[in-house]
N, C-alpha and C positions, 0 to 999 in steps of 0.2 A: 260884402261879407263882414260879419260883426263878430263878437267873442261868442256868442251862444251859434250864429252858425257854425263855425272852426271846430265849436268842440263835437257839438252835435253828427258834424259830416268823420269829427275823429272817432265818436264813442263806441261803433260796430267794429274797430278794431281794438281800441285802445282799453276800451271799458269807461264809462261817464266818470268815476275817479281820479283816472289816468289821464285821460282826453280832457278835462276840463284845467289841471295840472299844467299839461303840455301847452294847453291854449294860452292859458297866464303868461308862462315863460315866453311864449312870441311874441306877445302884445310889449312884456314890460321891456324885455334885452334889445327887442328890433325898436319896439314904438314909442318905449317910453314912458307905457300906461301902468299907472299900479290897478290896485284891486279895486280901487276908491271910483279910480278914475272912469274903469269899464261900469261899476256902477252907475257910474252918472253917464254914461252915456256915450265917452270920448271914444269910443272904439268906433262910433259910428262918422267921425269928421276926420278921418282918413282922407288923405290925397289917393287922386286916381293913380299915380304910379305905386305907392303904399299899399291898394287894395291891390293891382297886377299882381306886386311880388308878395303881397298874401295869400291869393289864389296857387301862385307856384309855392308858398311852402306847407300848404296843404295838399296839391297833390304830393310834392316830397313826404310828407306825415304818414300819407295815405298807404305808400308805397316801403312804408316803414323803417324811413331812413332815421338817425335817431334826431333828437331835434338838438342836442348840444350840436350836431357836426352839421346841421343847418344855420345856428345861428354862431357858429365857430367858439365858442365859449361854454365853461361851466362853470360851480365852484365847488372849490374842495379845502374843506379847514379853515374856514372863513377868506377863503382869497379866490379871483379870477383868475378862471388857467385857458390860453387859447387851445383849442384842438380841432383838431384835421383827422382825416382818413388816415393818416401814416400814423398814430397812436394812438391808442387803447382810451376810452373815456372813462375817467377817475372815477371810482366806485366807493360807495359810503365804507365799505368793508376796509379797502385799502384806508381811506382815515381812519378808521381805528387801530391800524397796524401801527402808523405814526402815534397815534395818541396813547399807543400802550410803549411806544418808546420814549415818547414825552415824561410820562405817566411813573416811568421806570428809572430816570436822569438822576434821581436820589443816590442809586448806586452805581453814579457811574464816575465821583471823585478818582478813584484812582486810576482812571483809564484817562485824564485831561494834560495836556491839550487833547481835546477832544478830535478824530480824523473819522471819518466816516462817509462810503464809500456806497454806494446805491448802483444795484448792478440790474441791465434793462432796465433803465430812467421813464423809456414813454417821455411823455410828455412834462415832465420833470414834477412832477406833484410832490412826489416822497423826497426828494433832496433837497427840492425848496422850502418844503414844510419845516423841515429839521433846519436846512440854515438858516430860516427864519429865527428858530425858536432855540437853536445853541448859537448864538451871537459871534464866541469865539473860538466856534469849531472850523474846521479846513474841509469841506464839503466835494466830495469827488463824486461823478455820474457817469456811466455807460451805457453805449447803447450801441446795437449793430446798425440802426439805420441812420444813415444822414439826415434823411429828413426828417425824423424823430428829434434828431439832437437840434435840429434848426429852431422846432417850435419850445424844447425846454429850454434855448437860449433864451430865447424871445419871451419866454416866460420867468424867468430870472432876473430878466433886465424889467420886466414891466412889473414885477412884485419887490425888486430892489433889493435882490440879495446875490451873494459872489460864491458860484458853482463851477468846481473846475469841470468841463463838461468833453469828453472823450469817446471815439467811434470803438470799439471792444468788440470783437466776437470772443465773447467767453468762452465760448466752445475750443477754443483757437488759440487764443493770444494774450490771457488774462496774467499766465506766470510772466510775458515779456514786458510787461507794461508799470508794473509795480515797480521800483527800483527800491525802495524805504520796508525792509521785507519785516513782520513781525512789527510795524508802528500804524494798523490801520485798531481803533476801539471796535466802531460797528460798523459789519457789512447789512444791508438790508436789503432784501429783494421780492418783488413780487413776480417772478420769472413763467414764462409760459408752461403750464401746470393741466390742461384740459387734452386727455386724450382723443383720437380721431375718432375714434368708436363712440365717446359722447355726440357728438356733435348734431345726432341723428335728434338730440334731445334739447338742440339750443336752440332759442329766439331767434326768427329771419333778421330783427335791427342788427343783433350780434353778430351772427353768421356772415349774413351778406355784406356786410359793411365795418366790421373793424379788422383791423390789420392781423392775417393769420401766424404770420410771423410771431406775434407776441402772444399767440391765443395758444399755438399748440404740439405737444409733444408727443412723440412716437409711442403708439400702443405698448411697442414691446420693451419700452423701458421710460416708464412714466416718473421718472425719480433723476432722469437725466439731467439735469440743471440743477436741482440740489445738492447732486452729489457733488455736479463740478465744482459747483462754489463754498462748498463746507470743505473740500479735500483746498482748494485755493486758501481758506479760510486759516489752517493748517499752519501756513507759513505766513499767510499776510494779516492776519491778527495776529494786536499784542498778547500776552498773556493776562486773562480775566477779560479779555475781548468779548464780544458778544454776536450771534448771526440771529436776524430776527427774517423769518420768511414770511408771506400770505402762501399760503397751500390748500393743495386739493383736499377734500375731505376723504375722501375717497383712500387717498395712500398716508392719511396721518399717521396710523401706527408704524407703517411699514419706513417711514419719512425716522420717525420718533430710534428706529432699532439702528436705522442705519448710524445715525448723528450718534447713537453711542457706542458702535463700533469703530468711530474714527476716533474716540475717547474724547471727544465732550459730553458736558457734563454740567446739573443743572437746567437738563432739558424739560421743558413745559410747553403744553400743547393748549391754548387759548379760543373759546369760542366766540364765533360775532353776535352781532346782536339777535341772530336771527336763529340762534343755538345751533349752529354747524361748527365745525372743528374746521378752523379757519385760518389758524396761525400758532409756529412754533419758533422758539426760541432756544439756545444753546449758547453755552460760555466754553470759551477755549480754554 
């Protein structure tokens, strides 16, 4: 099997776009090949154990499994992030969540030392980005899964930056964990947001394969997680603190009424690139 087989045997699911996309990425993450290199031909001087496990991660493709949780890797915001089954795979929309809190750091002098608190981590993407990029901020992350928080260890340590990283059911146990009440700047969260009743409308790579734990929230109160963490927000932001969410499109306005009935204030509702209402923001 070559790169024009791979994508060709992908393109009746994937679409020749897509499938020819996906094909690059195995070749270059597993084998090493750039774009240059399948031109010229290297995709054909594979070792016979190389083509085997190429044969197997095309029928894994086939089967729609996605191909970052094949080849355990993706990237996000210019940096490598490992990932697994037990977290969500970083989405172009989620960086722009970060790059509008980048983006925003102009006003955030008076909120420094800077603390900032990422609540359901995943795979740590959004609190490495930020501890990345505020140097001498104090970086907190939660997550309900252990093995979630395993891989945004492990991705901390391999991007080299210092995340204080903690097991949290928000739902549960988020007042008993803070002790420093009223000294967090920004919370920021991309929380399970997708009710059960969509689901009838989502992609099998999605559905079937990422962790439903972080994918999805109760029909009959689709606003559950935001509410916990804006009323959390309440007491564990300073004052001029700031909550930046990724959100459903679906419940922005309803998102947008709530946060100002807890009386914040300066709320804005942000579209991604792909003009959905995508993300909002609120100052305590």
């Amino acid at each position: 099997m070559n790169y024009r087989d791979l994508w060709h045997q992908l393109a009746p699911s994937y679409g020749e776009g897509e499938a020819k996309a996906v094909a690059r990425m195995v070749y270059e993450v597993r084998y090493g090949l750039s774009l240059s290199d399948l031109y010229a031909g290297k995709d054909t001087q594979l070792s016979a154990d190389d083509q085997a496990e190429l044969q197997e991660i095309a029928r894994r493709l086939s089967n729609h499994e996605p191909v970052q949780y094949i080849l355990g890797q993706t990237d996000f915001c210019g940096r490598t992030f490992l990932v697994n089954e037990h977290v969500l795979i970083p989405r172009p929309e989620t960086a722009e969540l970060c790059q509008w809190i980048l983006s925003s750091s102009i006003s955030f002098p008076s909120l420094s030392p800077i603390t900032i608190l990422d609540i359901g981590t995943g795979s740590g993407c959004i609190a490495i980005t930020l501890a990345a990029s505020f140097s001498d901020a104090e970086v907190y992350a939660w997550d309900i899964s252990p093995e979630a928080l395993e891989v945004a260890r492990t991705n901390a340590v391999r991007n080299r930056v210092n995340v204080h990283f903690e097991p949290v059911d928000m739902l549960s146990q988020a007042p008993l964990r803070w002790k420093r009440v009223g000294d967090v700047s920004i919370i920021v969260s991309n929380p399970p947001y997708i009710c059960r009743q969509e689901s009838t409308a989502m992609d099998s790579n999605v559905l079937d394969y990422e962790p439903h734990t972080a994918l999805f929230v109760p029909d009959n109160d689709p606003l559950l997680f935001y509410r916990t963490i804006a009323q959390y927000g309440l007491s564990a932001l300073r004052d001029s603190g700031w909550l930046y969410f990724e959100i459903n499109p679906l419940y922005a306005s309803e998102l947008h009424d709530l946060l100002r009935t807890m009386s914040y204030h300066d709320i804005e509702i942000k579209e991604d690139q792909f003009g959905k209402l995508r993300f909002i923001r609120a100052q305590r």
